[in-house]
C-alpha positions, 0 to 999 in steps of 0.5 A, spaced: 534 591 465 528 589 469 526 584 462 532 581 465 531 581 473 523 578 471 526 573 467 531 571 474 525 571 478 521 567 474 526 562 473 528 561 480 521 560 482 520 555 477 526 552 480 523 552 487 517 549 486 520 544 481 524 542 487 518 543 491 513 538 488 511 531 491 514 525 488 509 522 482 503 520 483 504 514 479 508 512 485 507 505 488 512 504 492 510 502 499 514 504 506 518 500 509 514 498 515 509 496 510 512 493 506 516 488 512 508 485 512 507 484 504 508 478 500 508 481 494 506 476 488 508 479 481 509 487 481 505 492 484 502 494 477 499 501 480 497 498 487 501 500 494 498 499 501 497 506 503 496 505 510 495 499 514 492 498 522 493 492 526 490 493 533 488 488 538 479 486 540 479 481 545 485 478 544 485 476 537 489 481 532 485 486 527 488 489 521 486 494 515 489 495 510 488 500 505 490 498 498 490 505 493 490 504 485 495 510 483 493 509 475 488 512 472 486 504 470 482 499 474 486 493 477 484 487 480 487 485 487 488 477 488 489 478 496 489 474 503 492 474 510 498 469 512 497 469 520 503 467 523 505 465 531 511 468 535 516 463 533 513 466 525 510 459 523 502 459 520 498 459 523 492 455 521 491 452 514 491 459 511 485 462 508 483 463 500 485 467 496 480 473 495 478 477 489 477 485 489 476 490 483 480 497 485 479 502 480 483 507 478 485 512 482 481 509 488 482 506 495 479 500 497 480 497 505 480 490 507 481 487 513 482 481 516 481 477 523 487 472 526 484 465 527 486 465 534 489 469 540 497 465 538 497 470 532 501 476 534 503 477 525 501 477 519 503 477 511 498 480 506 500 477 500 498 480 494 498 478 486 495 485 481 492 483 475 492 489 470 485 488 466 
């Protein structure tokens, strides 16, 4: 009999922390909030935006993004920033597309400065080779 209720027990546990668990860590899906300033070129292959800061120096908007590599593989990230006015069209000629190796399981931060003061958003455009 107490064979029995140990083995209830335990699988109840087993239940509970099954349930408990946080979503794989291969996940690469991105917030929402985030994912409105994303211009996703391809898949994400592995790579989300964790987190990203927009702040406002002296007029001119500032971002940060905090690009994570959910696999265990490298990645290299094609990426560049789209400013953009109030009324949403670019502003500026649009900057080059730059290269960044993200390994596996590590976070890289890049940042951007707008061009001018009229800048009040941005797209991060994204394009994720795997290697």
């Amino acid at each position: 009999m107490n064979r029995r209720i140990l083995s209830l027990a335990a699988a109840a546990c087993v239940a509970m922390l099954a349930t408990a668990l946080p979503a794989q860590a291969d996940d690469d899906t991105t917030s929402p909030a985030i994912a409105a300033k994303l211009a996703l070129r391809g898949k994400p292959n592995g790579v989300k935006v964790a987190e990203m800061r927009l702040v406002r120096k002296a007029d001119v908007l500032v971002v940060q993004a905090d690009l994570y590599n959910v696999t265990k593989k490298n990645r290299t990230v094609f990426y560049r920033f789209r400013w953009l006015d109030s009324d949403g069209s670019q502003v500026g000629d649009g900057e080059a597309w730059k290269q960044l190796p993200v390994m596996g399981e590590q976070t890289q931060t890049i940042k951007g400065v707008a061009p001018t003061s009229a800048v009040v958003d941005l797209r991060l455009e994204m394009n994720v080779e795997i290697n």
